[in-house]
N, C-alpha and C positions, 0 to 999 in steps of 0.2 A: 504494500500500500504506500501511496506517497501522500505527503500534503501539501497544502496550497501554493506551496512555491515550485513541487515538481521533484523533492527528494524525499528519501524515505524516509520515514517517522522514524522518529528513535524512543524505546520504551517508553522513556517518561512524555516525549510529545505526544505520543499517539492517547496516552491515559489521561492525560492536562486535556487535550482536542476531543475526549468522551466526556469528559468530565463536564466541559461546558456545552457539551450538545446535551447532556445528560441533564442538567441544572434548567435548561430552557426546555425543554419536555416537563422536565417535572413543574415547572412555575405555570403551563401552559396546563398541566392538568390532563396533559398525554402519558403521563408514566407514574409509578409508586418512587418512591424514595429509597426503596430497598432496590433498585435498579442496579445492575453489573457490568462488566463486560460478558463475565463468563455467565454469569445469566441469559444472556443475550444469546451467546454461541448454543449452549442448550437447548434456548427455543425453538431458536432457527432450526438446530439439526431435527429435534422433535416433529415442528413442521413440515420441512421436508420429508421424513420419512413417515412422517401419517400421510404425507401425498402422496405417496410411495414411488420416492427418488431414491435410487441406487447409493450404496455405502461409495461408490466412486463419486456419483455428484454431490453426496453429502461433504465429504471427504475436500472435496476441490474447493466448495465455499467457505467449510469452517478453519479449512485447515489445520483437521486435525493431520497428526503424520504418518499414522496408521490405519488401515480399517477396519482392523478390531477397535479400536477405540471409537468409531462409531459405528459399531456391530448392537450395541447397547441401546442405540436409538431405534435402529431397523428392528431389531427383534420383539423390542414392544411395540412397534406401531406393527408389526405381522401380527402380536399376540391379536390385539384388537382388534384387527381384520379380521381373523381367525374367529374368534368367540361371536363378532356381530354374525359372520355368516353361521356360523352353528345355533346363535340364539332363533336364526330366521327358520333356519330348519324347523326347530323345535316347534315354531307357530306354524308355518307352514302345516307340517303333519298331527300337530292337536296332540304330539305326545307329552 
C-alpha cells in the first residue's frame, strides 16, 4: 500500500492514516469505538468467505501469508452453508 504522496506506508504511518480515518467514522457515527485494524481484516475475510470467495482471493486482499491462516474463515462460512442447506432439507421433507 502506498500513501498520499506515492510511497509506502511505514508501520507507524499506515496506523497514524487508520487512526484518523478511524476517528472520523467514528464522530460521523459510521463505526463503534472498539474499531481495529485487525478487526477490520477479520470482517472483511469473514465477508468474503460467506460470499464464498476462494482462500486464494481471500488471501490476496487481506494478506494474510498463508492459507491456512484463512482456512478458519472458509471453513465457517462452509459450516453455514452447510447447516442452512441441511436445515432446508429438514423443512422440505416434514422430518
Amino acid at each position: 500500500m502506498v500513501n498520499t504522496k506515492g510511497t509506502t506506508y511505514t508501520e507507524s504511518g499506515f496506523y497514524g492514516a487508520f487512526r484518523k480515518i478511524r476517528e472520523k467514522l467514528f464522530k460521523a457515527g459510521k463505526v463503534g469505538s472498539g474499531l481495529t485494524f485487525h478487526g477490520l481484516r477479520h470482517t472483511v475475510a469473514t465477508k468474503l468467505a460467506d460470499a464464498g470467495a476462494s482462500t486464494r482471493v481471500i488471501q490476496s486482499i487481506t494478506g494474510h501469508a498463508t492459507p491456512q491462516q484463512v482456512e478458519t474463515y472458509v471453513a465457517t462460512a462452509d459450516k453455514k452453508r452447510l447447516a442452512k442447506r441441511g436445515i432446508a432439507l429438514i423443512d422440505q421433507n416434514k422430518v
